[in-house]
C-alpha positions, -999 to 999 in steps of 0.1 A, spaced: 0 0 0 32 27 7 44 19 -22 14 21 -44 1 49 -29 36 65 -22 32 72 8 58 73 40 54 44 65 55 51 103 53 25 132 36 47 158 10 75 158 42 97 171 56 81 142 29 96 120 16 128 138 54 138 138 48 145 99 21 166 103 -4 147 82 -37 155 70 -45 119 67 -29 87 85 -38 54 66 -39 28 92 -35 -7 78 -42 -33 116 -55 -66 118 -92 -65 136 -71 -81 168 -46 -50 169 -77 -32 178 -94 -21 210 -110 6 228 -75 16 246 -61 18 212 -85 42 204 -78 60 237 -42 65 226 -49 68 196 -76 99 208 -50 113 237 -21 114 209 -45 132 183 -50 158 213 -14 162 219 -6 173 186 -35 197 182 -43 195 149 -68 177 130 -63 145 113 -80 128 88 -78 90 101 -90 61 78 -84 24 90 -77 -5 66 -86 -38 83 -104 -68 69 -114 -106 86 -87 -114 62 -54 -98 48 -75 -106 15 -106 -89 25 -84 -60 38 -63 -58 7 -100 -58 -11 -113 -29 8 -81 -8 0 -82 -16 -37 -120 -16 -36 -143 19 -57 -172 34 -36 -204 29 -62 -214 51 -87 -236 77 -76 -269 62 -72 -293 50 -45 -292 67 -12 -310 41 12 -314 58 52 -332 38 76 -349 57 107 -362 36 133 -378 65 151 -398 76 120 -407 35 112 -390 37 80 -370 32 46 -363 57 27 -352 54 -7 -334 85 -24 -321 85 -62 -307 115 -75 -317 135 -40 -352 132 -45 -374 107 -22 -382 73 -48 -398 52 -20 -408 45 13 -418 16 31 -421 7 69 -392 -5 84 -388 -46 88 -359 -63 90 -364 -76 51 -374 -39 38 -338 -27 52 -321 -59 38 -339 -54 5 -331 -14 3 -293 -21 10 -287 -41 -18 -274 -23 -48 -276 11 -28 -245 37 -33 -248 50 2 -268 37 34 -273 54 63 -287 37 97 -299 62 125 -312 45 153 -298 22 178 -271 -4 176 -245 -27 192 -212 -48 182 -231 -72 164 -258 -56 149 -281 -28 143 -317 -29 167 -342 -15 142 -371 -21 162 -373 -38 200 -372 -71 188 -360 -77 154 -322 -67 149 -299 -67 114 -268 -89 126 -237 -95 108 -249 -128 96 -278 -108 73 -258 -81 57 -263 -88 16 -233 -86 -7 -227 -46 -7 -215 -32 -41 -190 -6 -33 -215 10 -8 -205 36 17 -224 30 49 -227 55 78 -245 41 111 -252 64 143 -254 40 162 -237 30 190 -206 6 193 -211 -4 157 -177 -3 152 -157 -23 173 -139 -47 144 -126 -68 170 -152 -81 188 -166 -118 174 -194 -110 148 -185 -75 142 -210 -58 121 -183 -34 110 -160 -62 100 -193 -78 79 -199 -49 61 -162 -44 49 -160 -85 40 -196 -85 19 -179 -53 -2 -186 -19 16 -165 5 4 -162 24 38 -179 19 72 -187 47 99 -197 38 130 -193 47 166 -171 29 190 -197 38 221 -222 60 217 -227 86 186 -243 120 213 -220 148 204 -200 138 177 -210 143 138 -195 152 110 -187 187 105 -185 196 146 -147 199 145 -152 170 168 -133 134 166 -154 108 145 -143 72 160 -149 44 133 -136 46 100 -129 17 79 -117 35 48 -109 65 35 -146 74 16 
């Protein structure tokens, strides 16, 4: 990947942050990875004082991980967002609303395949997203996902090394990027100048 992408290779974030990147690429094995990374990881990003762009390369596999690196984000297409607290799919295409149907475990199955970009709002755990009381989306369900980039606040959706990972799903059945939330998603979203904990790739 350094060479390909020409890029310098550093051993630790000190390593990196010592550059002053805009962007680290970090290429770890799901079992390199745990919430006191991601405190060190968080502590050294406050040290240096500067905002970094942080996208993580990992995979169940050095395949799948060397797939997700070398893998397109779909065309620009279907724009699926699931909304548990509004009982509903949405389906966008071309920014205007196409359909919507009430939210079941098959209609959010259904609406991710073949979508560009899927967005899950509601809530969540390592395994799986809870899109009603009773009836959850596990790893185990998630269709093959053509090049999709998928953005769940939810919370501890991404936590790759935990057994059953939905994040770790998502990147094996073809996502091109995952965002998810290593606890809980209150306070940070994109654009707040605020850390974002949970990238898979660089979208």
């Amino acid at each position: 990947i350094a060479d390909t992408e020409r890029l310098p290779l550093a051993a630790t974030f000190d390593d990196a942050l010592v550059r002053d990147p805009d962007t680290i690429l970090w290429v770890a094995s799901p079992g390199d990875l745990s919430d006191r990374t991601f405190a060190q990881w968080s502590l050294a990003l406050k040290a240096h004082g500067r905002t970094v762009a942080m996208g993580i390369i990992s995979g169940s596999s050095i395949e799948s991980a060397r797939a997700l690196w070398q893998r397109d984000p779909a065309p620009t297409g279907r724009c699926v967002v699931a909304v548990p607290r509004e009982d509903a799919v949405e389906t966008y295409v071309d920014g205007q609303l196409a359909a919507r149907v009430p939210l079941s475990k098959g209609s959010v199955l259904a609406a991710m395949e073949d979508a560009a970009i899927i967005s899950y709002q509601g809530h969540g755990s390592r395994r799986g997203w809870h899109i009603l009381e009773e009836v959850h989306v596990r790893a185990e369900d998630v269709p093959p996902l053509a090049g999709a980039l998928v953005v769940a606040g939810s919370c501890q959706t991404f936590q790759p090394w935990s057994e059953g990972s939905i994040a770790l799903r998502m990147v094996d059945q073809g996502a091109a990027a995952y965002l998810g939330f290593l606890h809980s998603p209150i306070g940070y979203t994109l654009g707040a100048g605020k850390p974002v904990y949970g990238y898979t790739n660089v979208a």
